[in-house]
C-alpha positions in Angstrom: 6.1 -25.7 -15.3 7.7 -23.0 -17.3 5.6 -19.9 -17.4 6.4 -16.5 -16.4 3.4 -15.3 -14.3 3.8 -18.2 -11.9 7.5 -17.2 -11.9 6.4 -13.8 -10.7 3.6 -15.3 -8.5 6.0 -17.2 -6.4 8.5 -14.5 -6.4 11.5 -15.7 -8.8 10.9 -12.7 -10.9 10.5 -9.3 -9.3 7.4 -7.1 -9.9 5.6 -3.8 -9.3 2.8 -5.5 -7.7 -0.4 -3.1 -6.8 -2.8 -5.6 -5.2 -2.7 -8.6 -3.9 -5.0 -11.4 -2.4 -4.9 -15.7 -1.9 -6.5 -15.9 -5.6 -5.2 -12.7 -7.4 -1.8 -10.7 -8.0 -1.8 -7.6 -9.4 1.4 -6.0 -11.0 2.4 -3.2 -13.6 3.6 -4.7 -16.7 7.1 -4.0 -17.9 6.4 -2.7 -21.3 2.7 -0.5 -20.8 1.0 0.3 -23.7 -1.3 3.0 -21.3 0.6 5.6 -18.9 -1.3 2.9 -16.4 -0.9 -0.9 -17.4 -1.9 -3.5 -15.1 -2.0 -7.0 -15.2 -4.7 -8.8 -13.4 -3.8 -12.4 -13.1 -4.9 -16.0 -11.1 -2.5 -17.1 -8.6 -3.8 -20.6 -10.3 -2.5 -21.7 -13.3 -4.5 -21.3 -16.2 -3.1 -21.6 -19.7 -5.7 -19.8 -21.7 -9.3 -18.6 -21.7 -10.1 -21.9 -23.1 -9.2 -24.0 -20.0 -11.7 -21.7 -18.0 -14.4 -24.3 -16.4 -17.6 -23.4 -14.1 -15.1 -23.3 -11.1 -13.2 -20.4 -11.6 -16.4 -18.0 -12.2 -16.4 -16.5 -8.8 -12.5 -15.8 -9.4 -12.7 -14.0 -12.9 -16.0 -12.1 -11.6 -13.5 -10.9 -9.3 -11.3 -10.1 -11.6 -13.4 -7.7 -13.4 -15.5 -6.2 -10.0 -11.4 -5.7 -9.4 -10.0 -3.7 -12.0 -12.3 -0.4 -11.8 -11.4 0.2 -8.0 -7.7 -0.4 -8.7 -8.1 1.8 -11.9 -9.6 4.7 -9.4 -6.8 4.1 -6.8 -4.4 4.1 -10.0 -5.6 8.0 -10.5 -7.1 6.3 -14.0 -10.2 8.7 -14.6 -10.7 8.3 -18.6 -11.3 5.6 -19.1 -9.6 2.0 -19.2 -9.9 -1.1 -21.7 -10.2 -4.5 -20.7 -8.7 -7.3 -22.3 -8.1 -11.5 -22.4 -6.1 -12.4 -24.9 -6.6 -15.7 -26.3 -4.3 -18.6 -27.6 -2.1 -17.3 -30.7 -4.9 -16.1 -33.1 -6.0 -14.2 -30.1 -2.0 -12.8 -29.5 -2.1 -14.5 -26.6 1.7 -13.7 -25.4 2.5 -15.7 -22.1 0.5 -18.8 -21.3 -1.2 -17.8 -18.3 -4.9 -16.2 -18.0 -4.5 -12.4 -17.6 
């Protein structure tokens, strides 16, 4: 498979990671478009939003119950947006659910 977050999951490609569990990694993306730009992603492979099934609900609850604490620990006080981008009409850039 030739995707780029499981590149970073596995370790091939360096990254500022911020959390880290057995279902989640957590790392700062190299081109923010905030002063604090994370990327939440599934150590699983999922292409898109689209592939999501009833399985993975627990996992992307998780997901979003994570990103206020890390956005607190993150000194992110403002405010933060919240985003899945979808397939190609949705500027979905990498194919990998983040």
């Amino acid at each position: 498979m030739d995707c780029l977050f499981c590149s970073i999951i596995a370790g091939d490609i360096p990254s500022k990671k911020v959390y880290e569990d057995p279902e989640l990694l957590v790392f700062h993306d190299i081109n923010p478009w905030a002063p604090v730009h994370v990327l939440i992603v599934p150590k699983q492979h999922i292409a898109t939003h689209y592939d999501v099934q009833e399985e993975h609900a627990a996992m992307l609850g998780r997901m979003l119950a994570l990103a206020p604490r890390l956005m607190r620990e993150l000194g992110v006080v403002n405010g933060f947006r919240t985003l899945i981008n979808t397939g190609a009409d949705g500027r979905q850039e990498v194919q990998h659910l983040h």
